[in-house]
C-alpha positions as CSV (number, residue, x, y, z in Angstrom):
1,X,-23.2,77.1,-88.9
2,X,-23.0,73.5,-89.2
3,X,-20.2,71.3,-88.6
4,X,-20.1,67.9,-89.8
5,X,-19.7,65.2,-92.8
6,X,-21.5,65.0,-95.2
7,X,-22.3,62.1,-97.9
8,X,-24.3,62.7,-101.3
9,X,-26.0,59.5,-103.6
10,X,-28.1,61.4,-105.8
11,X,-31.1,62.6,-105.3
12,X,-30.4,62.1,-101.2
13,X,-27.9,63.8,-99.3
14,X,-27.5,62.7,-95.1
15,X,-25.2,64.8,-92.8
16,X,-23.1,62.6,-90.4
17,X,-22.2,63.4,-87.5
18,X,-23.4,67.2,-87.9
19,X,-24.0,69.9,-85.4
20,X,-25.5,72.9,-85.8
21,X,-24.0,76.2,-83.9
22,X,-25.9,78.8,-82.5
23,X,-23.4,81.4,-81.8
24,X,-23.7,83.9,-78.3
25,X,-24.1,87.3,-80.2
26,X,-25.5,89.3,-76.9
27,X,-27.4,91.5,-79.0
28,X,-30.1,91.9,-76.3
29,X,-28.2,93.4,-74.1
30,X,-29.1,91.7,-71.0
31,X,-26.8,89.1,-70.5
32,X,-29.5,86.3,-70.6
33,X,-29.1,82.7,-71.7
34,X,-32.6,82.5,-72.6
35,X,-32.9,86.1,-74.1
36,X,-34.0,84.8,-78.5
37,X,-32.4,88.1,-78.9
38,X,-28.7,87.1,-77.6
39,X,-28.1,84.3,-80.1
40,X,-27.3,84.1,-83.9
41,X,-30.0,81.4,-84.9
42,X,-32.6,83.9,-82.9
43,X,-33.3,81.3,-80.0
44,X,-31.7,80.2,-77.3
45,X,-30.2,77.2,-78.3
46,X,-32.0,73.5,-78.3
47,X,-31.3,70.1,-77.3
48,X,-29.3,69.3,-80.6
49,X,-27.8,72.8,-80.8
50,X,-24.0,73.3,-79.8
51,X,-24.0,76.9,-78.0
52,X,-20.9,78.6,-78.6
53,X,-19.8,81.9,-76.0
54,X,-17.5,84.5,-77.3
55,X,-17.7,87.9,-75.6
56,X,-15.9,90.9,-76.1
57,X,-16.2,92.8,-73.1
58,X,-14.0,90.6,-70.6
59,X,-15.0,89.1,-67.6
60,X,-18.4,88.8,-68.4
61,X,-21.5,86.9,-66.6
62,X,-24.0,84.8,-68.8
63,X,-27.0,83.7,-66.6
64,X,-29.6,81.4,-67.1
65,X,-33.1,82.6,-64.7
66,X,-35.3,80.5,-67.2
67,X,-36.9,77.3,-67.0
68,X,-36.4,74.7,-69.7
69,X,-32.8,75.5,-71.1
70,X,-30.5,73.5,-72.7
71,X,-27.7,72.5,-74.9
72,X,-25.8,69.7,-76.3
73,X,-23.3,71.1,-75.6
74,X,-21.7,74.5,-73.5
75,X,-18.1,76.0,-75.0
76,X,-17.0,79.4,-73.4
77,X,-13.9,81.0,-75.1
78,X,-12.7,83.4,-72.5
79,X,-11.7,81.8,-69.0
80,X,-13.2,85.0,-67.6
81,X,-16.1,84.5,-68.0
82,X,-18.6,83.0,-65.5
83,X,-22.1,80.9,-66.3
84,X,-24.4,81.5,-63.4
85,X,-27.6,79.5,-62.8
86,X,-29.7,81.9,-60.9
87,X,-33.6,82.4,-59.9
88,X,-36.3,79.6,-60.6
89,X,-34.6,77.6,-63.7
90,X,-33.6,74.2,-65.0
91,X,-30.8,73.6,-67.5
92,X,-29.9,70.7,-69.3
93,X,-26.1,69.5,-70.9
94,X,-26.9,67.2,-73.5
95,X,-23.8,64.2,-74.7
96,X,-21.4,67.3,-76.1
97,X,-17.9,67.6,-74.4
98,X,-18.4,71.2,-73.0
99,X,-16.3,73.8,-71.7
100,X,-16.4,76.4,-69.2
101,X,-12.8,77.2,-68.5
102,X,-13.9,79.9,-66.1
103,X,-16.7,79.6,-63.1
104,X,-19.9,77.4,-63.7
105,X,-22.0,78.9,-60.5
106,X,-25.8,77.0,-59.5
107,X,-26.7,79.6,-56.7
108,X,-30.0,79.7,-56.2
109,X,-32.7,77.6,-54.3
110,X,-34.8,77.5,-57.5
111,X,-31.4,75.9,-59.8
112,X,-31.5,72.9,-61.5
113,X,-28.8,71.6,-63.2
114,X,-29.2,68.6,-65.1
115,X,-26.1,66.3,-66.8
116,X,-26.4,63.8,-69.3
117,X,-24.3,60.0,-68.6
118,X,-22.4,61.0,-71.7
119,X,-21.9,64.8,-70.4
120,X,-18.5,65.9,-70.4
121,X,-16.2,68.8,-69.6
122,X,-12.9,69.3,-71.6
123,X,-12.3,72.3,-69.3
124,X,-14.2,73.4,-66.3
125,X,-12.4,76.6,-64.6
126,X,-14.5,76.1,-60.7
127,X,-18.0,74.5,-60.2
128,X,-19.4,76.4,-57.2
129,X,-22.6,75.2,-55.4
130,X,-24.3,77.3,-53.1
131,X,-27.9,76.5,-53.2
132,X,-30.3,74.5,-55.8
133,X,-29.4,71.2,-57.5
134,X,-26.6,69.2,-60.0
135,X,-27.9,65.8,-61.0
136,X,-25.2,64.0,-62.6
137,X,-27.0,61.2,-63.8
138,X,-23.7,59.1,-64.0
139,X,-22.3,61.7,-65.6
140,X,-18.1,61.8,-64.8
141,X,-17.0,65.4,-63.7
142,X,-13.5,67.0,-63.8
143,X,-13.1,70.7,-62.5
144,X,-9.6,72.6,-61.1
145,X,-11.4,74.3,-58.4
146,X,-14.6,72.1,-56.3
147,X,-16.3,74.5,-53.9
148,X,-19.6,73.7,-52.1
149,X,-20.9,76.0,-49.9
150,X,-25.2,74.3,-50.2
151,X,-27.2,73.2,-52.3
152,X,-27.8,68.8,-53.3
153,X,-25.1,67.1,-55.9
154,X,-26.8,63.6,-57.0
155,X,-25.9,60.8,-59.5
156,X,-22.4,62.0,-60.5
157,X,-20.1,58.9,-61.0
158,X,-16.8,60.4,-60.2
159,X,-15.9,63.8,-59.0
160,X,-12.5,64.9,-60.0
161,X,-11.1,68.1,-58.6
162,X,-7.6,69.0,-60.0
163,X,-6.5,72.0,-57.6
164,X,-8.7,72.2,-55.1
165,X,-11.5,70.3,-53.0
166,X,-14.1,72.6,-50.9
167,X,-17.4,71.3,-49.1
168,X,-18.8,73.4,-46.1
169,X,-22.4,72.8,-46.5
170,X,-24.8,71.3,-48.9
171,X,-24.9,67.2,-49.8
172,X,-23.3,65.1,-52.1
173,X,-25.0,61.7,-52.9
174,X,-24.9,58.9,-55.5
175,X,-25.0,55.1,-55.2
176,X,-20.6,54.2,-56.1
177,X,-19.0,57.7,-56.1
178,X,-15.2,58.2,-57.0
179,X,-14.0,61.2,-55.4
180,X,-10.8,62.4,-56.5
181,X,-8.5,65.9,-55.6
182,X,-4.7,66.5,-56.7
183,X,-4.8,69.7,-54.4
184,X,-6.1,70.9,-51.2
185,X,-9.0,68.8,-49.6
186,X,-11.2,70.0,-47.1
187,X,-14.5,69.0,-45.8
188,X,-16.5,70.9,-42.8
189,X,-19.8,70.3,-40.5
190,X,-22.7,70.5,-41.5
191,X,-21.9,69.0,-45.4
192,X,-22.0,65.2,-45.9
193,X,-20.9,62.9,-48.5
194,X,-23.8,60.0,-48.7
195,X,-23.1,57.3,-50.9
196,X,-23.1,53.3,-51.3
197,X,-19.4,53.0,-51.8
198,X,-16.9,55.5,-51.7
199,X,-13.5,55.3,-53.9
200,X,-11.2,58.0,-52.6
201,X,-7.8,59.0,-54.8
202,X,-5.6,61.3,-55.6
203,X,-2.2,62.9,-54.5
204,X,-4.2,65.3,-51.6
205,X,-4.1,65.0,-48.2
206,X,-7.6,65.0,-47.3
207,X,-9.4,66.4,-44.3
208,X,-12.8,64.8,-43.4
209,X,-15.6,66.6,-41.0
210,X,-16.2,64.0,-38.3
């Protein structure tokens, strides 16, 4: 489907502000992101596609093992499900405000998650990071649950966590970095924070490793 204005002056019709959905059909029966056969336009969606996630089954677990995925934009309907970027893959959010109102999970070495500056999330359930790579690309990021157990976070702008912060292991970087938790804050040895300036808020009390 395609969502959008649209404006006619004969013989020329434009579409503003459209966006073309390419609906999560699971058809192929594997539970792959980048399976054609799991999507209603017969691809896995592009860089100007909006990908939207309905399941039926509860609780399910869409993974993306492929390289060169992407999506303007991400919206998951059930908060039970989970999006997992696993094996050797790279993923991309385009400008879209998407929404993941379950887990978002980059655990493996060969993850690479890429945000746009105008990414956004109206609703991100909990980001863990256990292994790979997020480049936020000054991209502002807003989850209820933070939890960072390995793995390299760069280039995020702010980091908002609205429940709960989490960082064991793994290394968070970026030149300014706002860093924000309304919850529980907690930060052990061996993870580090590395940035040029640091803006800390929120209504936490905040435990730093030292």
């Amino acid at each position: 489907s395609v969502t959008g204005v649209q404006t006619c002056a004969l013989p020329i019709c434009l579409s503003l502000n459209a966006s073309i959905v390419n609906s999560w059909t699971g058809g192929a029966l594997d539970f792959l992101w980048q399976s054609p056969g799991n999507w209603s336009r017969s691809h896995a969606p592009t860089a100007n596609e909006d990908a939207l996630i309905t399941t039926s089954g509860g609780a399910d677990t869409i993974t993306v093992s492929a390289l060169g995925q992407q999506a303007r934009k991400v919206t998951f309907t059930d908060s039970a499900d989970t999006f997992t970027f696993s094996g050797t893959n790279t993923f991309s959010f385009g400008a879209g405000a998407s929404s993941i109102p379950g887990a978002m999970n980059i655990s493996s070495a060969g993850s690479t998650v890429n945000l746009n500056a105008g990414t956004t999330f109206s609703s991100l359930g909990t980001l863990q990071v256990s292994s790979g790579a997020l480049n936020g690309n000054g991209a502002t990021l807003a989850t209820t649950n933070f939890n960072q157990t390995g793995g390299a976070i760069s280039g995020l702008a702010a980091l908002t966590a609205n429940t709960s912060f989490s960082q064991t292991a793994g290394t968070i970087s970026s030149g300014a970095l706002k860093l924000v938790s309304n919850g529980t804050f907690n930060q052990g040895i061996p993870a580090s924070i590395n940035v040029s300036s640091l803006e800390v808020g929120g209504s936490s009390a905040m435990n730093f490793a030292g």
